[in-house]
N, C-alpha and C positions, 0 to 999 in steps of 0.2 A: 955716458954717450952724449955729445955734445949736440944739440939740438936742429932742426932743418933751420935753411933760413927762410925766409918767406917773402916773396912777389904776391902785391895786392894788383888783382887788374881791375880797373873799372872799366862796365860795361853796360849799354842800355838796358838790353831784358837778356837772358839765357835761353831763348828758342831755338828750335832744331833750322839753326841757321849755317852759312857758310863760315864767319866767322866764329860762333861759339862750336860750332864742333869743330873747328880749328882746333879751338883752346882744349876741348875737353880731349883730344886726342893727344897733344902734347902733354896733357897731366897726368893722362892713365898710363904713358911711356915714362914720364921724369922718375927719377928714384927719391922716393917723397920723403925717406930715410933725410936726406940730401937738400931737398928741395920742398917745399910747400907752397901753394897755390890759395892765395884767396882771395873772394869777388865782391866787387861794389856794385849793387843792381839796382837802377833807378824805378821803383818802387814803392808806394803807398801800405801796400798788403806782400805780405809772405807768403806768395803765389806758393806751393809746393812743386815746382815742377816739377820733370825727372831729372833735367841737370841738376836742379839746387839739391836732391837731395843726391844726386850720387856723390855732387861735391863734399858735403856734409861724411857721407862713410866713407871717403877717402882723406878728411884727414882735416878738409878745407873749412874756409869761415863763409859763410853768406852775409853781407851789411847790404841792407835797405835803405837806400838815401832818396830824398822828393826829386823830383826833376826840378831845372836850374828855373824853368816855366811857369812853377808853383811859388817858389820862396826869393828868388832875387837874387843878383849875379853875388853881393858880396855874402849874405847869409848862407850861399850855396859855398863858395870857396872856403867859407869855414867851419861849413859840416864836414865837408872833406879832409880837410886838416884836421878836424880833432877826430874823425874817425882813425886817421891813420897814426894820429899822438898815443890815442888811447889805447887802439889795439894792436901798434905795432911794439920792436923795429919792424920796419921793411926795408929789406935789400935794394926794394928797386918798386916803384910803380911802374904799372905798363898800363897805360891808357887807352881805349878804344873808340872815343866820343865822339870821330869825325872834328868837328871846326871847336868843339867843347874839350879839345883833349886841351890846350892851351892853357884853358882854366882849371884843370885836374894837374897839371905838370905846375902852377903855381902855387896851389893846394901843398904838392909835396914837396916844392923846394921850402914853403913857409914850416912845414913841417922836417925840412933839414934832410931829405932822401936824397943821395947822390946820385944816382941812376933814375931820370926820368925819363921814358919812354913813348911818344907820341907814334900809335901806328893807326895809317887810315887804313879803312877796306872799301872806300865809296867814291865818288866822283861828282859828288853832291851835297848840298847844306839843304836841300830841302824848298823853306820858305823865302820870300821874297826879301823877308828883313833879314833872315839869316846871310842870304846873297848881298845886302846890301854892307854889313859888314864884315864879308870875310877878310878883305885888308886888313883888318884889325886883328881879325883871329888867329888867320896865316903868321903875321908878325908874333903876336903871342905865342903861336905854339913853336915857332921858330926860334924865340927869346929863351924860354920857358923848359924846353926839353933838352936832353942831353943827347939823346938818339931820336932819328927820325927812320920811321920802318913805315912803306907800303907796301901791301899789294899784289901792285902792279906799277906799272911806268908811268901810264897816265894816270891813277891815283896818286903818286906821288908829288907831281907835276901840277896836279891840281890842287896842294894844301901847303908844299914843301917849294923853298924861293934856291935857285939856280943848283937845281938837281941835287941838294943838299939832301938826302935819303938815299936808304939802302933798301932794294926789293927782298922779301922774305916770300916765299909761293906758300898757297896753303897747300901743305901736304894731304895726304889721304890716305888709307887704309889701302894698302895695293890690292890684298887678296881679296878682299869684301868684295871689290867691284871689279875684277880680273877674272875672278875662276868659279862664277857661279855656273851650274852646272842646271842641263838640260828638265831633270827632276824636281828639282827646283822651281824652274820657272813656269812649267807643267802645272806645279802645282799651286804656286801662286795665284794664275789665271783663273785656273777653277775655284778659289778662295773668294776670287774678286765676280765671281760668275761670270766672266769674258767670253764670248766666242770665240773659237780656237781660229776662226775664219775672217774676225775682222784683223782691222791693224790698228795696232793700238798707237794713239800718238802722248805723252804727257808733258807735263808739266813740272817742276816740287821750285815754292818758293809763298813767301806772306801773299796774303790778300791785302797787299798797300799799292794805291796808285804806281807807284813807280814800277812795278812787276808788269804792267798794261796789259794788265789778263783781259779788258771789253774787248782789244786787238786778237787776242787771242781768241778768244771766243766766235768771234766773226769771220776770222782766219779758219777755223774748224766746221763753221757751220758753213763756209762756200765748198770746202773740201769733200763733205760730205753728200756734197749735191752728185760728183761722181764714182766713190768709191765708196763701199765699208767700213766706216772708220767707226773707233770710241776713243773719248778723250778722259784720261787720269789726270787729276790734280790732288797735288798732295801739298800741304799749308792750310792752315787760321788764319785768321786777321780780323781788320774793321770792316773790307769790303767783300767778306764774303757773302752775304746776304745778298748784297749787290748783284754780285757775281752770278748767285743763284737765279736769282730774278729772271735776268738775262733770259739766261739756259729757258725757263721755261716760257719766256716772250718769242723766243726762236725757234721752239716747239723741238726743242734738241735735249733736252733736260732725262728724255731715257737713255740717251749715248757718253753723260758726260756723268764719271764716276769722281764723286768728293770724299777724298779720304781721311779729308783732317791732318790733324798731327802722327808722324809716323816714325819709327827708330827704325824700320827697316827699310831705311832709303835704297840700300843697294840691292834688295831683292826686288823693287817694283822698279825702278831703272831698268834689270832686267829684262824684263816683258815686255819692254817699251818697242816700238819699230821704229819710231822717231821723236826726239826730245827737240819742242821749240821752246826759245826762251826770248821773246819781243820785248825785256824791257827795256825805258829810256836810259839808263845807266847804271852799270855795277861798278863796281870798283874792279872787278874781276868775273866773280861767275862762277865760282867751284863746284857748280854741280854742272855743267860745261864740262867740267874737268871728270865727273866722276862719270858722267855717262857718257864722254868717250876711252874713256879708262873701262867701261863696260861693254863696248865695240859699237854703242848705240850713231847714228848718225842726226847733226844737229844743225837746227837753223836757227842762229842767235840775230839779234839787232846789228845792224855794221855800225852803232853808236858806242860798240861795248870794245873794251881793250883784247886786241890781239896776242897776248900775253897769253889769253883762254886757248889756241889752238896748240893740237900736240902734234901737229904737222903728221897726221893719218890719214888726211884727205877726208874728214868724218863730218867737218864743221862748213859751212857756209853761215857768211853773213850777208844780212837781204836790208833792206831801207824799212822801215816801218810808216813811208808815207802813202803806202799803196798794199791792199790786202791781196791787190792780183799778182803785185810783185812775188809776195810769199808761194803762192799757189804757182806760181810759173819754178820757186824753186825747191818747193814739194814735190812738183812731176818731172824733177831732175836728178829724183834721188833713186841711186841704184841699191835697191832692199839685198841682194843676192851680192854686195863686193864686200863680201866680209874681211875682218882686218885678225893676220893672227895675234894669239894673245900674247905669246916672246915678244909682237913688234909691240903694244901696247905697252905692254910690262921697262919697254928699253925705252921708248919716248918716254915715262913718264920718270924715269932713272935719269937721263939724259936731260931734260927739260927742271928737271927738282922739284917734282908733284910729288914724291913718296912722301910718306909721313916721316922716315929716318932722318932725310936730308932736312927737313925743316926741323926736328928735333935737337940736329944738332947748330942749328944755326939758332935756335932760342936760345940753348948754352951759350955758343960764343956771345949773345946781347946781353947778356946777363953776366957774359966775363966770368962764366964758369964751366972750366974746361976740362 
């Protein structure tokens, strides 16, 4: 039996993010007979997560390489390269570094892969020096890769020069977040010890600036000057503590439920009465995607790409220069226009959210059909 081929992706860390559970969803659908998956995770320590290890019993490799921050741009390029000498062939790198995929798609041309892969998910480089040269990076990754994949429009738009990119959506899991059922979410709430009487508003994403959960947070506590509300957040990060702080400065810290890291996204979606997501820029937004795929109604940044609406009338986007803004379009949302689930189900067929339609468009980038 002639052996898989193998795609190395490199990727910052493996968290219950939008894009690694992209990826982990595409690996547990490919036919690994066929096809094999392994990851480069910028890492010090061999975090055990639950992705690294479900990769590990499916078949996959996990490589720990420093950040490019620690060791220097050419010592970095050449760990990368002899990672991929030593433990491939590889059919194809698929890069996922943002403004860094440039230098990973150099990595594998030095190392002779003829499918290199540059896909953003962000609309951002971050720091100031990073902004300072992304001229340079853009041109590298533009030099450097043989496919260019975002996103979204406006992520691509912001890394890739005169629309040179093909949009990929991240798919999802239809049924997870389509046909959770009333028992279910009953019992959720009581899990979470919820009032069956308030309304619940959440959250799920890192505690990193960019997420502008203190927006959030402020946004919640004026909300609750006239209603019943409790707020779910589901993410880790560096600013959670922060976060926490807050809550108790605001004397709001018993209404606002911290869940951590969580594998059952689509069952606390559910419970939700309303998903806001205020932050400064996504590349996209996929959980946007999952909690209107779950009939939930959302109020995102009008900073973030329109690509995230599935045309259900579920999503508004508000300015984040004004907290009364959000609150004016909190008390515009009709809780009682539920959306059926067939219409859900055919937007997100229709638009190429399923996880199929993106399964098969990784084949065709991988030019295996």
């Amino acid at each position: 039996m002639d052996k898989p081929i193998r795609i190395l992706h490199i990727i910052g860390g493996m968290y219950y993010g939008g894009k690694e559970s992209l990826l982990m969803n595409i690996y547990s659908q490919i036919d690994r007979t066929k096809i094999q998956f392994d990851f480069m995770i910028h890492s010090n320590i061999e975090n055990e997560l639950e992705f690294h290890k479900k990769i590990k019993e499916m078949g996959g490799k996990v490589y720990y390489i420093n950040k490019i921050s620690e060791v220097g741009v050419f010592k970095y390029v050449r760990s990368v390269k002899n990672i991929i000498i030593t433990n491939g062939p590889y059919y194809a790198v698929h890069t996922h570094m943002k403004h860094q995929s440039g230098l990973n798609a150099l990595s594998a041309r030095l190392a002779e892969v003829k499918i290199r892969i540059s896909h953003v998910h962000s609309t951002d480089v971050g720091t100031n020096k990073n902004k300072m040269f992304l001229p340079f990076y853009r041109l590298l990754m533009n030099w450097q890769s043989t496919k260019n994949i975002a996103c979204s429009v406006k992520a691509g738009q912001y890394f890739f020069f005169k629309n040179n990119f093909k949009v990929i959506n991240n798919g999802i899991e239809v049924d997870k977040f389509v046909y959770q059922d009333i028992i279910s979410i009953n019992a959720m709430k009581r899990n979470l010890g919820i009032n069956n009487e308030a309304k619940i508003i959440g959250h799920v994403g890192r505690f990193i600036r960019v997420k502008n959960h203190e927006f959030l947070i402020n946004v919640f506590k004026e909300m609750g000057k006239y209603e019943e509300y409790v707020l779910v957040l589901v993410g880790d990060g560096p600013d959670l503590n922060k976060i926490k702080k807050l809550c108790y400065d605001l004397n709001i810290q018993d209404k606002v439920y911290f869940l951590g890291t969580r594998k059952d996204i689509h069952e606390i979606i559910s419970i939700l009465d309303l998903f806001l997501f205020p932050s400064f820029n996504e590349g996209l937004g996929t959980v946007l995607i999952e909690a209107q795929a779950s009939g939930i109604p959302c109020i995102a940044s009008d900073t973030l790409p329109r690509d995230s609406d599935l045309g259900l009338n579920l999503i508004k986007y508000c300015s984040i220069d004004s907290i009364s803004k959000w609150i004016k379009c909190v008390d515009a949302i009709n809780y009682s226009d539920k959306v059926q689930k067939s219409e859900i189900e055919m937007a997100l067929k229709i638009k190429g959210f399923d996880s199929e339609t993106t399964l098969n468009e990784f084949l065709k980038l991988y030019e295996i059909y």
